[in-house]
C-alpha positions in Angstrom: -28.9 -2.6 23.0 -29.2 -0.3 20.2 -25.6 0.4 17.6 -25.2 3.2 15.6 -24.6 0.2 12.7 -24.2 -3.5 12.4 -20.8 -3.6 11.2 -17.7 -1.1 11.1 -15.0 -2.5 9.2 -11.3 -0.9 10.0 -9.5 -0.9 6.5 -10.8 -0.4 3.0 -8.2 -3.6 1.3 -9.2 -6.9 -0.2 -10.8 -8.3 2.6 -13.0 -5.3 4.2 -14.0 -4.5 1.3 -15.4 -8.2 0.3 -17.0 -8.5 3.7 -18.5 -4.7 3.7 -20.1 -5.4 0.5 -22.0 -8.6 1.7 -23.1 -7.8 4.7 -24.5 -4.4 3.2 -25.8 -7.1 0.7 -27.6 -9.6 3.5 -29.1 -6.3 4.4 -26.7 -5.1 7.4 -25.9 -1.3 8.2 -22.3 -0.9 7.4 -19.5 1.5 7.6 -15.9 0.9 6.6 -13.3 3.4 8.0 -9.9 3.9 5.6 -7.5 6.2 6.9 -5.6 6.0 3.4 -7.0 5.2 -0.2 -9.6 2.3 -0.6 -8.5 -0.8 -1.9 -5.9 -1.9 0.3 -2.3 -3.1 -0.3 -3.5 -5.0 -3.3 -4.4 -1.8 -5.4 -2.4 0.7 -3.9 0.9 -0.8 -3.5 1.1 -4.4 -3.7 -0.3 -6.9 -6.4 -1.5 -4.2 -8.8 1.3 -1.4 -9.2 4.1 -4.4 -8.4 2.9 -6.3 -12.0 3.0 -3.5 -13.6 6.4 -2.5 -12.4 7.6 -6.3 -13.2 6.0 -6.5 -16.5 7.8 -3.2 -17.3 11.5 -4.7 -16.5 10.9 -7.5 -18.7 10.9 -5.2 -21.9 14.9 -4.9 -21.1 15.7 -8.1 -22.1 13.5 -8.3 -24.9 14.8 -5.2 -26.1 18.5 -7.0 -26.4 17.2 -9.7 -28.5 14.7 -8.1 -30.4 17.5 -7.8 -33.3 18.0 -11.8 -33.5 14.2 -11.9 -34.5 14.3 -8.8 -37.2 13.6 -6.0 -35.1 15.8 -2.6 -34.9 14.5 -1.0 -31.2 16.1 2.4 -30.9 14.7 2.4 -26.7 15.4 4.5 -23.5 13.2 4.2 -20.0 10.6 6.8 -18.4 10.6 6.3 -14.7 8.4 9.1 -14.2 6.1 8.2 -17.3 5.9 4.2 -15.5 4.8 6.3 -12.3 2.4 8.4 -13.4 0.3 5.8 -15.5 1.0 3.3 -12.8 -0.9 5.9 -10.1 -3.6 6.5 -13.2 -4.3 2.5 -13.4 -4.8 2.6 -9.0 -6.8 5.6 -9.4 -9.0 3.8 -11.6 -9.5 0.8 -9.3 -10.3 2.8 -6.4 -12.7 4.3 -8.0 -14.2 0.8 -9.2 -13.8 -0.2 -5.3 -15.5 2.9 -3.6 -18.4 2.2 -6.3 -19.1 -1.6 -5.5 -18.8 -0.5 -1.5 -21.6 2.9 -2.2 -23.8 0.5 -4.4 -25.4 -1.8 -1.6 -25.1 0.9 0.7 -21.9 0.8 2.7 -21.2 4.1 4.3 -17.0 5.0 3.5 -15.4 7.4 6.5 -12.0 8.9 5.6 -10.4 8.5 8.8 -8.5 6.6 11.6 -10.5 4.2 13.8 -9.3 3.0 16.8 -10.7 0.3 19.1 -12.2 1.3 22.2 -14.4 -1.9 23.2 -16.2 -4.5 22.5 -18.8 -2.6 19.9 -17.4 0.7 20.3 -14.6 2.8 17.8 -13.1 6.1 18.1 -12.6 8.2 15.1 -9.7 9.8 15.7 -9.9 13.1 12.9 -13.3 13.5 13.4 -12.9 13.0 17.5 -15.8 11.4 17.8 -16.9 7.7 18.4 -19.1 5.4 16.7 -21.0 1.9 18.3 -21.6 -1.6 16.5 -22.9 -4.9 17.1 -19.6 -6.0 15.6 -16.5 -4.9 14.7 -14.2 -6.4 11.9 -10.4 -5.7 12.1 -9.2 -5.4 8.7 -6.4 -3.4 9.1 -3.7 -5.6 7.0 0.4 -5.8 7.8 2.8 -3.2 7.4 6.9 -3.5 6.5 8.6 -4.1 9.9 11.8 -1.6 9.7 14.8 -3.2 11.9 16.2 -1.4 14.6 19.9 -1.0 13.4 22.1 1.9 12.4 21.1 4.0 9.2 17.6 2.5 9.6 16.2 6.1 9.6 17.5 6.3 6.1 15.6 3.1 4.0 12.6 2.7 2.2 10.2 0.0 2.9 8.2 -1.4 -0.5 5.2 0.9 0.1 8.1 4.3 -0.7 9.5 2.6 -3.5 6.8 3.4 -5.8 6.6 6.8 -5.4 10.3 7.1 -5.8 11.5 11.0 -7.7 13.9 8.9 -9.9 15.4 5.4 -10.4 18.2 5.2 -8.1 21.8 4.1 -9.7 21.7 1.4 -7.5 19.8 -0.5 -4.2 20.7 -3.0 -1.6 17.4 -5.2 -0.6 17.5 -6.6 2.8 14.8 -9.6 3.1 14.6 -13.0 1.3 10.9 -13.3 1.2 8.5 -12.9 -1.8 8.6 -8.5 -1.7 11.9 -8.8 -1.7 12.9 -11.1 -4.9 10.2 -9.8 -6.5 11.7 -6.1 -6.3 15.3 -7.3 -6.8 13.7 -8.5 -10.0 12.1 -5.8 -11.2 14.7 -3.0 -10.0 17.3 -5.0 -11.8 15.3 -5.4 -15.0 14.9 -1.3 -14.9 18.5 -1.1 -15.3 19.5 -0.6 -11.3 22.5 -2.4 -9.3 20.7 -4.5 -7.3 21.8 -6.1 -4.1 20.0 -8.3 -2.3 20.8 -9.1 1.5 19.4 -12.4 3.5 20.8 -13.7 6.7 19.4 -17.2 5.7 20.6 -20.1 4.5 18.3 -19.8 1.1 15.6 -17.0 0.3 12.0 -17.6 -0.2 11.8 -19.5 3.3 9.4 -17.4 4.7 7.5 -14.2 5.0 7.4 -10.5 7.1 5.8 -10.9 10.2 3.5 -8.3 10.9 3.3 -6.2 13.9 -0.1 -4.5 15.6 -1.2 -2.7 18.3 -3.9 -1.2 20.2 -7.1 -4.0 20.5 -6.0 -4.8 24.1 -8.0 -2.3 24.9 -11.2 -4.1 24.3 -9.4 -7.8 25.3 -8.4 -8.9 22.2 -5.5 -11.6 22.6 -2.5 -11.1 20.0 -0.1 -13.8 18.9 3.9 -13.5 19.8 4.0 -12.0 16.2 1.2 -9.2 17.1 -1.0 -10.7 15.1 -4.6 -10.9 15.7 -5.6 -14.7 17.3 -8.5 -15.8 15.7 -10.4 -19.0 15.4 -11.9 -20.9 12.1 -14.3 -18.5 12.0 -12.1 -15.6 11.9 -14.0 -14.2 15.1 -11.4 -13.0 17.9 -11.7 -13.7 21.7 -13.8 -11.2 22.0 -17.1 -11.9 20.5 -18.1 -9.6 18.8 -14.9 -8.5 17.2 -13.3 -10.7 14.1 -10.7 -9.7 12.0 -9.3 -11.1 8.3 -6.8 -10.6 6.1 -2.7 -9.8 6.7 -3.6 -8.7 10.2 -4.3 -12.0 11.4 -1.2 -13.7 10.0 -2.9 -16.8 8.7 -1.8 -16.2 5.0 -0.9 -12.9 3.6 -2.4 -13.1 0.1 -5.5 -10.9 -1.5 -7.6 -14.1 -2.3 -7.3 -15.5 0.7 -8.2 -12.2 2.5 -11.2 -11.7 0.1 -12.3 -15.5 1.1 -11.9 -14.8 4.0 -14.3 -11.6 4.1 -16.9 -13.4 2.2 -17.3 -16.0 4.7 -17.2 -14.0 7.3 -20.3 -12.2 5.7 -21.8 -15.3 5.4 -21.5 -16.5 8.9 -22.7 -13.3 10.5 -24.9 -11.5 8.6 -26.6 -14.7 6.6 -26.7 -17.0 9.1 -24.7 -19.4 7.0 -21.3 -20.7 9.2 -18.2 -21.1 6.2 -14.8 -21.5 7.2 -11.9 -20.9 5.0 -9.7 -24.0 4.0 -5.5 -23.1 4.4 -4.2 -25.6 3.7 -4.0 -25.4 -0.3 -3.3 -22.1 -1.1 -1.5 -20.9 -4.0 0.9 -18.4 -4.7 3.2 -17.1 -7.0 6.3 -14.8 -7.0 6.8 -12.5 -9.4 10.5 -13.0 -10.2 12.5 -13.7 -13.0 11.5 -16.7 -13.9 8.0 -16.5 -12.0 7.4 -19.2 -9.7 3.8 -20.4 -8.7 3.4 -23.1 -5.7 0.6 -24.8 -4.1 0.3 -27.6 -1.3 2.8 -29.3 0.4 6.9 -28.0 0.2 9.5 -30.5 -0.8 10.3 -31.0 2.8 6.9 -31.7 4.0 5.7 -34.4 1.2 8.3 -37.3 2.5 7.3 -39.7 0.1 6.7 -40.8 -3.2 3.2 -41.7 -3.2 2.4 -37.9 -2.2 3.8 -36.9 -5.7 2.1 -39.4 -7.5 -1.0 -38.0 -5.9 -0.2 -34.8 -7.4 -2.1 -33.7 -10.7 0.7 -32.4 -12.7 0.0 -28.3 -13.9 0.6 -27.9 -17.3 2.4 -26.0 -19.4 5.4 -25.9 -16.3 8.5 -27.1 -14.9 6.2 -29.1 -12.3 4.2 -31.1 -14.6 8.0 -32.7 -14.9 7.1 -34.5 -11.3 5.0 -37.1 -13.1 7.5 -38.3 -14.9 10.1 -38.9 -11.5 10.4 -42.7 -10.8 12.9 -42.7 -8.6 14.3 -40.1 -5.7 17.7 -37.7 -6.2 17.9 -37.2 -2.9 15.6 -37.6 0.0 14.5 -35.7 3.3 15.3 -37.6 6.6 14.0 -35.5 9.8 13.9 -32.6 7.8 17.2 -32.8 6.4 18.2 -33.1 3.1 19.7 -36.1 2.3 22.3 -37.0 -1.3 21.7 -34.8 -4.1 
């Protein structure tokens, strides 16, 4: 049968983009559909605009010790001045992104696509359809809002950069990594902050994502509505795949560009590569930052796992290699003394 293209990626983010590019590279005929900006979360309202916001609260502090080292800092904060240069810096990096996606040839539609089968997509401004030997589901996760009272009336971190004006103050409901990391930064920019976690401890876990509409063509979904895929990232229908947030393996941008690259690989150069999960760093961009990798406390229960440890240096970690005997231990998954 003959497609319109090789490949039509949904979603212009870390991982699309990656596996556009190759493919387009191995000599496929691709097109990637954004409804939004290219880029993704990442660039236009994650990783990028998020540091920029968190290296900003930081100057508070220094600003009330600056006298102790000799300086005299007459300061006062620009919200609207953070904004603006903050959208100038994503505006850049688009730009860089749509440029590395028209150089091997990828073709960029400014729409919505939806699903409609096995190699087929419907753009939904245009009204018109497109047909592919496969499709790659790149669509990424979105906040899930809770249904409660005065729900109608929050923000989810994709409004908060855009905000008019600092608010006075904010109550943060979550205990994942968004959620510390904007307690952090709002409270560095001067706002009373509030966070809100019906847990016993925050940074346990992360958003689960929620998506619709591939049933259409048979794709299975996990309980979380995330795409199921296999090691290969290829769903249960064949010629459909799908990386990145939507799948709800790991919601980071390396692991999403990974993720694109080999999928790139496997397809369109005839080279199978299958991303490795299990050691993935992270890091939270809180005050103090934290940065993990490889097993939790709970899950190494002994001591010769942290003596297989390489120690990261300059940290708090690296203070591990010095541990010779246990503070407390974990006993069925229980803390134990300490």
């Amino acid at each position: 049968m003959i497609y319109d293209h090789d490949l039509v990626v949904i979603g212009a983010g870390s991982g699309g983009v990656r596996a556009a590019r190759m493919a387009a590279t191995h000599g496929a005929k691709v097109v990637i559909i954004e409804e939004f900006r290219v880029g993704g979360t990442c660039v236009i309202r994650g990783c990028v605009p998020k540091k920029l916001y968190s290296h900003a609260s930081r100057f508070h502090d220094l600003f009330d010790v600056a006298s102790s080292f000799g300086w005299e800092v007459d300061a006062s904060f620009d919200w609207p001045a953070l904004v603006a240069n903050t959208e100038k810096e994503i505006t850049r990096l688009e730009s860089a992104y749509t440029s590395n996606l028209e150089k091997p040839g990828v073709e960029i539609i400014k729409d919505r696509g939806v699903v409609t089968g096995p190699n087929s997509m419907h753009l939904v401004g245009a009204d018109r359809d497109l047909t592919a030997k496969y499709i790659l589901v790149a669509t990424g996760a979105r906040p899930n809002i809770p249904h409660i009272p005065g729900a109608k009336l929050a923000i989810t971190s994709n409004e908060v950069f855009d905000l008019a004006e600092l608010p006075h103050s904010i109550m943060i409901e979550g205990g994942g990594y968004i959620a510390v990391e904007f307690a952090a930064i709002l409270a560095g920019l001067g706002v009373n902050t509030t966070l809100m976690y019906r847990g016993d401890c925050i940074l346990r876990g992360f958003d689960e994502d929620i998506r619709r509409g591939l049933d259409k063509a048979g794709v299975v979904l996990e309980s979380s509505g995330a795409i199921k895929v296999d090691a290969f990232s290829q769903s249960t229908v064949p010629s459909i795949y799908a990386v990145g947030d939507v799948t709800g393996r790991s919601q980071l941008t390396p692991v999403a560009i990974r993720e694109g690259w080999y999928f790139a690989e496997t397809v369109f150069n005839n080279n199978p590569m299958t991303v490795d999960h299990s050691l993935i760093p992270t890091a939270v961009f809180s005050d103090p930052e934290i940065g993990v990798v490889g097993l939790t406390e709970a899950e190494a229960a002994t001591h010769g796992d942290i003596d297989r440890a390489m120690a990261l240096h300059p940290s708090a970690a690296e203070e591990l290699v010095t541990f010779k005997g246990p503070s407390y231990t974990y006993r069925n998954g229980d803390k134990v003394g300490g």
